[in-house]
N, C-alpha and C positions, 0 to 999 in steps of 0.2 A: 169891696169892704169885707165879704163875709170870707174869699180867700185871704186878706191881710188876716184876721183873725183866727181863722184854723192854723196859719201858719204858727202866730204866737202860741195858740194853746198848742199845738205840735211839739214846738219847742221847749215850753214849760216841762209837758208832760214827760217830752222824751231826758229833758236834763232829771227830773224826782227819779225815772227808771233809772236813770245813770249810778242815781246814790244810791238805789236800792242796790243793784247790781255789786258795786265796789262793794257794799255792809253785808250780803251776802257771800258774795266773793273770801271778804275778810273771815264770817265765820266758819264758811264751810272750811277755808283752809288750817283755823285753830281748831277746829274739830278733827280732822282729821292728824293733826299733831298732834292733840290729846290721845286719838286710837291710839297713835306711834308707841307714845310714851308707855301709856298702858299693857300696851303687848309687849313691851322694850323691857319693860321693869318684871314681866313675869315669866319672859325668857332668859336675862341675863342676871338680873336678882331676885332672883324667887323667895331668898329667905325677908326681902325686905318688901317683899310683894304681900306677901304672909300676912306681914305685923300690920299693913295699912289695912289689907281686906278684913283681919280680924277687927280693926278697929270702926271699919264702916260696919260689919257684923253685928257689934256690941251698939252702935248706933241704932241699927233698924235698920239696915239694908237687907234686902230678901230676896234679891236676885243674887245667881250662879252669875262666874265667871261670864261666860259664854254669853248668858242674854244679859248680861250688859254690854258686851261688845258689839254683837248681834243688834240691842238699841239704837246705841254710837252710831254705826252701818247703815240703819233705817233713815237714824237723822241727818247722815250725811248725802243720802239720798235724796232727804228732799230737800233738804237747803239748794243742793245742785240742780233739783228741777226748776224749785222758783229761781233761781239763780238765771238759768236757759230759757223762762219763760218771760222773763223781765227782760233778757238781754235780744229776745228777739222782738220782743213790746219795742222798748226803746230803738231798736235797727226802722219798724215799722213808722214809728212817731219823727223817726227821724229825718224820712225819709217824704213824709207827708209836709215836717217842717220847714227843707228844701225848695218848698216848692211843686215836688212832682206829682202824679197822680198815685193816689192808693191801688186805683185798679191795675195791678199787673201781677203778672205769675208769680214773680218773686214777695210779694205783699201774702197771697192764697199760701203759697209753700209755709212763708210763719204762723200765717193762722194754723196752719195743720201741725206746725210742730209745735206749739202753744197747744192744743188740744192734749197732742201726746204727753206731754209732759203734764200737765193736770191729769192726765190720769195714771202716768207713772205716778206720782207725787200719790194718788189716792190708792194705790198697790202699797206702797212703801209705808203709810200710814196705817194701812190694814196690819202689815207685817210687824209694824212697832211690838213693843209690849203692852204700850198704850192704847187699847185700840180702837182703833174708831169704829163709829156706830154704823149700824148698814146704811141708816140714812144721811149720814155725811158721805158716806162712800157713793150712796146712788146719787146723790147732788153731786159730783165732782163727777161720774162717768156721765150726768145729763149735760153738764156744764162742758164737759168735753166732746158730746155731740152738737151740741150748739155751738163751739165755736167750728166743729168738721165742718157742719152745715153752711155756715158766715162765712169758709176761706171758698165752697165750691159758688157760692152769690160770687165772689169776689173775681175767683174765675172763668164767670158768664159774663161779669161786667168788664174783665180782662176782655175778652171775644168780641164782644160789643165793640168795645174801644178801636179794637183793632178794624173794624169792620166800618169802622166811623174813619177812619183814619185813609183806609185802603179807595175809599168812595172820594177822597178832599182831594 
């Protein structure tokens, strides 16, 4: 009973990471059309590049050229990490919703690269304009040791497995 039910929550789970993935998918990739367009328009029309900058100018904009690009670039950063961190979530849950067991190397490898990627994602937020505070930054590098920590269990209980297995 209690594996019929992890499979369902597996399955649940791994489908919400599904749509996370595609909505992050979607905006990382208008983001980075928006760079396009923006470096497109201050390479090929400068004089019309001008008139909008002056006019975000006269608004209140107070960033240079540069760091707003430079932003762009951060945030395209981590839309793409949660993007990799969700798509190997979802690989995970997917994978548990199948049927098979969580313990093996290939489960420990996404924990690890889910780690790296929360803490890419907490570089790229340092680097924004915006910046994050040290203590969001030390919670995302502690959060990223805890999941290090939870793929190397994973990989002991990989061993185990296999040691249960080798004995049957």
């Amino acid at each position: 009973m209690k594996q019929k039910t992890l499979k369902k929550s597996a399955r649940f789970i791994s489908i919400l990471l599904n749509i996370g993935c595609i909505i992050l998918g979607i905006l990382s990739v208008s983001l980075l059309l928006g760079i396009m367009v923006i470096v497109c328009t201050q390479l090929f029309s400068p004089e019309m590049f001008r008139e909008a900058w002056g006019t975000a100018v006269q608004a209140g904009q107070t960033l240079s050229f540069g760091q707003c690009v430079f932003f762009f670039f951060c945030c395209l950063g981590e839309f793409i990490c949660i993007f990799l961190a969700l798509y190997n979530a979802k690989r995970i849950f997917g994978c548990i919703g199948k049927g098979n067991s969580p313990f093996t190397a290939k489960t420990a490898i996404q924990i690890r690269k889910i780690a790296m990627y929360v803490l890419v994602f907490a570089v790229f937020s340092v680097l924004s304009v915006f910046k994050m505070a040290f203590s969001s930054f030390f919670m995302c590098g502690l959060f990223a040791l805890i999941l290090f920590c939870i793929s190397l269990i994973f990989d002991y209980g990989c061993e185990l497995q296999q040691e249960v297995d080798e004995m049957i």
